[in-house]
C-alpha positions in Angstrom: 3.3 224.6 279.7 0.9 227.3 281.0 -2.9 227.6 279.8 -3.4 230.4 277.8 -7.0 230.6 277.9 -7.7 233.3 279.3 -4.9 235.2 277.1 -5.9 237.8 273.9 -2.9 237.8 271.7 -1.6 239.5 268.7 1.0 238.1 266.0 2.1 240.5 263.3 2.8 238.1 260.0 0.3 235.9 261.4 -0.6 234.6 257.5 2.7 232.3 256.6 5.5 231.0 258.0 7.0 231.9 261.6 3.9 234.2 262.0 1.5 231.4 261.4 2.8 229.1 262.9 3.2 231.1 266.2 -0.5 232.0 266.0 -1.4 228.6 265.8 0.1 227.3 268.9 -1.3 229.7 271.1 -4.9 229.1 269.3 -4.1 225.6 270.2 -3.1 226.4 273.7 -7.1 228.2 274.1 -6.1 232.0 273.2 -7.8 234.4 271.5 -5.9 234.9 268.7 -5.7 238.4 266.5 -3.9 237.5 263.8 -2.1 241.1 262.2 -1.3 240.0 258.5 -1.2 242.4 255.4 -2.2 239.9 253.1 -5.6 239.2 252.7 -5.9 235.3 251.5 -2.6 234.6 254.0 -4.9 236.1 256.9 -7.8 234.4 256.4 -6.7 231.1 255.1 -4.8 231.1 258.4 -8.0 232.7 260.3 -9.6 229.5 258.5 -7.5 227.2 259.6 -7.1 227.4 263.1 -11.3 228.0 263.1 -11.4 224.3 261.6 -8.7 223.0 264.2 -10.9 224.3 267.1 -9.0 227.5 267.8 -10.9 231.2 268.1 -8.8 233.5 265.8 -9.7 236.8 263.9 -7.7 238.4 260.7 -7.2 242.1 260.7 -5.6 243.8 257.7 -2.2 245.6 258.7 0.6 247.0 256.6 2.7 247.6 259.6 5.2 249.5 257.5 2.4 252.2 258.1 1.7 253.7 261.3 -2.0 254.1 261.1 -2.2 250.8 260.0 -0.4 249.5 263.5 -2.5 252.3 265.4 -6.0 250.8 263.8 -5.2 247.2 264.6 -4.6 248.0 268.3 -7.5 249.9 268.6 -9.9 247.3 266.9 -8.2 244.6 269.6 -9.3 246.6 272.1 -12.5 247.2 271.0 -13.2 243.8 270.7 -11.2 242.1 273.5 -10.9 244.6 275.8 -7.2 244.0 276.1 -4.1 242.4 274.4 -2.0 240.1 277.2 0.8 239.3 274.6 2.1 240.9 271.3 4.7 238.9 269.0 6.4 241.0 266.8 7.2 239.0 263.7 6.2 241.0 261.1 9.4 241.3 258.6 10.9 241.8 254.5 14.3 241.2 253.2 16.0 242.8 250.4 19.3 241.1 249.4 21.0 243.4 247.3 24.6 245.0 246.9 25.4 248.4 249.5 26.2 249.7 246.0 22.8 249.3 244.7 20.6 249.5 247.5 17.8 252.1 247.2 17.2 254.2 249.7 13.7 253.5 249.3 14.2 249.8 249.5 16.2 250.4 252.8 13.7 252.5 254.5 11.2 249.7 253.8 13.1 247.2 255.1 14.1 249.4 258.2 10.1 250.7 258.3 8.5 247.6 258.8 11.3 245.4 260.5 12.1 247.7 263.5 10.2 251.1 263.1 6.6 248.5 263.3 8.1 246.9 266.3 8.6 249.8 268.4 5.2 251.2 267.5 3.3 248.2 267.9 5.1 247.6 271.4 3.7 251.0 272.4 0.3 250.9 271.2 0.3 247.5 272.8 2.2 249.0 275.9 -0.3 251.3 276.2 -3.6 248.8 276.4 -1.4 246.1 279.0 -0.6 248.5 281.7 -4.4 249.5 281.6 -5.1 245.6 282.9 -2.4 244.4 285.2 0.8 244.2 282.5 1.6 242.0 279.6 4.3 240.2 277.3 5.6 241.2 274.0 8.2 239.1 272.0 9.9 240.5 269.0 11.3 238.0 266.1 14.8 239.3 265.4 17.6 237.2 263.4 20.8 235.1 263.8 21.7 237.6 261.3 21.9 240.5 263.9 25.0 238.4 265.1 26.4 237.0 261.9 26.1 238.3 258.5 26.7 237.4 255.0 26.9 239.9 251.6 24.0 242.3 250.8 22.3 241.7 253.5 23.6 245.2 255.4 19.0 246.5 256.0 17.5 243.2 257.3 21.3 243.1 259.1 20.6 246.4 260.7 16.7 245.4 261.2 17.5 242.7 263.1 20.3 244.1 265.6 18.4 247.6 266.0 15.5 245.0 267.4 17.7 243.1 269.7 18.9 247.0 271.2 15.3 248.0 271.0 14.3 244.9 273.0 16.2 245.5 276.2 15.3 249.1 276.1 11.7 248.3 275.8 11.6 246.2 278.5 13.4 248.7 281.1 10.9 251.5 279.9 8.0 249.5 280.6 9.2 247.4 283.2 7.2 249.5 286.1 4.3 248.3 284.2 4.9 245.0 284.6 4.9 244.4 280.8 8.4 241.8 280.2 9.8 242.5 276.5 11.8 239.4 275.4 13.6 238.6 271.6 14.3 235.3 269.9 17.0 235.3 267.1 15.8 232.4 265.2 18.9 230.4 263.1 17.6 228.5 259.6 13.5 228.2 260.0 12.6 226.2 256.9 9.1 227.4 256.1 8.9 225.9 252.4 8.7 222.1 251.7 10.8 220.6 254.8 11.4 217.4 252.6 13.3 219.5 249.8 16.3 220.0 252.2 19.7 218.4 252.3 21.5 216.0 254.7 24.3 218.4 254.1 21.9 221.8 254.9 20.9 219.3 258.5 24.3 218.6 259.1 25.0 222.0 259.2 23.8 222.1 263.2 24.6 220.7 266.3 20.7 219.6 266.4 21.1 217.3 263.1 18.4 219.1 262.0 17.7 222.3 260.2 14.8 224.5 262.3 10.9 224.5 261.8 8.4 227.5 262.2 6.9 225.1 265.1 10.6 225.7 267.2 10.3 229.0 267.3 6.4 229.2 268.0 7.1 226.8 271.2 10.0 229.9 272.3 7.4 232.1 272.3 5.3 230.1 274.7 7.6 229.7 277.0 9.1 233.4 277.1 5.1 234.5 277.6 4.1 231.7 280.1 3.2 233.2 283.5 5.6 231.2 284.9 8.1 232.6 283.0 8.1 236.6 284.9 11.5 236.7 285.8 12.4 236.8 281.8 13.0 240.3 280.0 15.1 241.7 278.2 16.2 238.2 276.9 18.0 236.9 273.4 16.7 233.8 273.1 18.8 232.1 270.3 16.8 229.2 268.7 19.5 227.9 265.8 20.0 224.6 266.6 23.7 225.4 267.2 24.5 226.8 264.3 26.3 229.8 265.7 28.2 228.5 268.1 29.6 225.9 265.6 33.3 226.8 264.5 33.6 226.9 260.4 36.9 224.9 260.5 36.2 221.9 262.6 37.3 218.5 261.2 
C-alpha cells in the first residue's frame, strides 16, 4: 500500500459508518484528513477519535444537499491545506417508500444530496487539483444501481446516475490528470456486526456479510499513486453477492 502522507483528503459523511470508517484509514495511513459531515457530534466524535489514535483530522460542518455548503467546505480546505489530493464522495440518504407515495420533496432530497453533492463537490474539488499537479476523487455509489428491490426507485436512481456521472467525470477532467473512480458497495453492516445471522453471511460467496473497513481499503487502493491507470472504474465490493444466482441448490 502507498504512503499517504503527504496526501490532504476530504470524505463527505465522514461522522458514521462507510464515511468514518474511510476517513480513518487514510488518517491511519499519515493523511490529513478533512472530514465533511453535517452532523455536529458525528464530526467531532470522529475528529476525536482519529486525534486519540494518532491521526491529524479536522471536522467541517456541511449539508451537502446545499450548494454553498459544498462551495464553503472546499474553500476552507484550501485555505488551510492549500490543496485537496483526494475527495471520497460518500455522503448519502435513503427514503424507502412506495412510487405511489413518494413526495416530490423527499425525492429531490434524496436526488440533491446523493448525486447533485457529488457532482458539485467533484468540481469544486476539480477545480483546487488541477491547480497542483491533479488528483483522485472516488464516489460511493450502490449494488442497488444494478439490482433493486420495492420503494427504493430515488436512492435507485441516486446510485446509477452516480455510476454514469463517474465515467463522465473522469473523461472531463482527465487532461488534468485528476482519475474519477466508483465503488458499488453490496451489504456494509455498520451497526452491531455480532447481531447478524449465519443465514444474512451465507448469503455471499465471501461467507461473510461486508464491513465499513472493506470498502475504506477500496478506496485506498483506487487513490494509491500506483494505481494511475484506474478511472472511470465500478469497483463492486459485495462479497459476491451479485453474481450469485437466486436458484442455486
Amino acid at each position: 500500500m502507498a504512503n499517504f502522507g503527504d496526501k490532504i483528503v476530504l470524505v463527505t459523511g465522514a461522522g458514521k459508518g462507510i464515511g468514518r470508517a474511510v476517513a480513518a484509514a487514510y488518517a491511519r495511513e499519515g493523511a490529513e484528513v478533512v472530514l465533511a459531515e453535517k452532523e455536529e457530534a458525528a464530526g467531532r466524535d470522529a475528529e476525536r477519535a482519529i486525534r486519540e489514535a494518532g491521526g491529524s483530522a479536522v471536522w467541517f460542518p456541511a449539508d451537502v444537499s446545499r450548494p454553498e455548503a459544498i462551495e464553503s467546505t472546499a474553500a476552507k480546505t484550501f485555505e488551510r491545506f492549500g490543496r485537496i489530493d483526494i475527495l471520497i464522495n460518500n455522503a448519502g440518504v435513503w427514503r424507502w417508500k412506495s412510487p405511489y407515495d413518494l413526495a416530490v420533496e423527499e425525492w429531490d432530497e434524496v436526488l440533491n444530496t446523493n448525486l447533485r453533492s457529488v457532482f458539485l463537490f467533484s468540481r469544486a474539488a476539480a477545480r483546487i487539483m488541477r491547480g497542483h499537479g491533479g488528483g483522485s476523487i472516488v464516489n460511493i455509489a450502490s449494488i442497488r444501481a444494478l439490482m433493486s428491490e420495492p420503494h427504493s426507485e430515488a436512492y435507485a436512481a441516486s446510485k446509477g446516475g452516480i455510476l454514469a456521472l463517474t465515467h463522465a467525470l473522469a473523461a472531463s477532467f482527465a487532461p488534468d490528470h485528476i482519475q474519477v473512480n466508483c465503488i458499488s458497495p453490496g451489504w456494509i453492516e455498520t451497526g452491531d456486526y455480532t447481531l447478524l445471522r449465519e443465514a444474512d453471511h451465507a448469503q455471499h460467496w465471501s461467507q461473510r456479510v461486508g464491513q465499513p473497513d472493506d470498502i475504506a481499503r477500496a478506496c485506498l487502493f483506487l487513490t494509491s499513486p500506483d494505481n494511475t491507470f484506474i478511472t472511470g472504474a465500478n469497483l463492486v465490493v459485495d462479497g459476491g453477492i451479485t453474481r450469485k444466482m437466486v436458484y442455486e441448490p
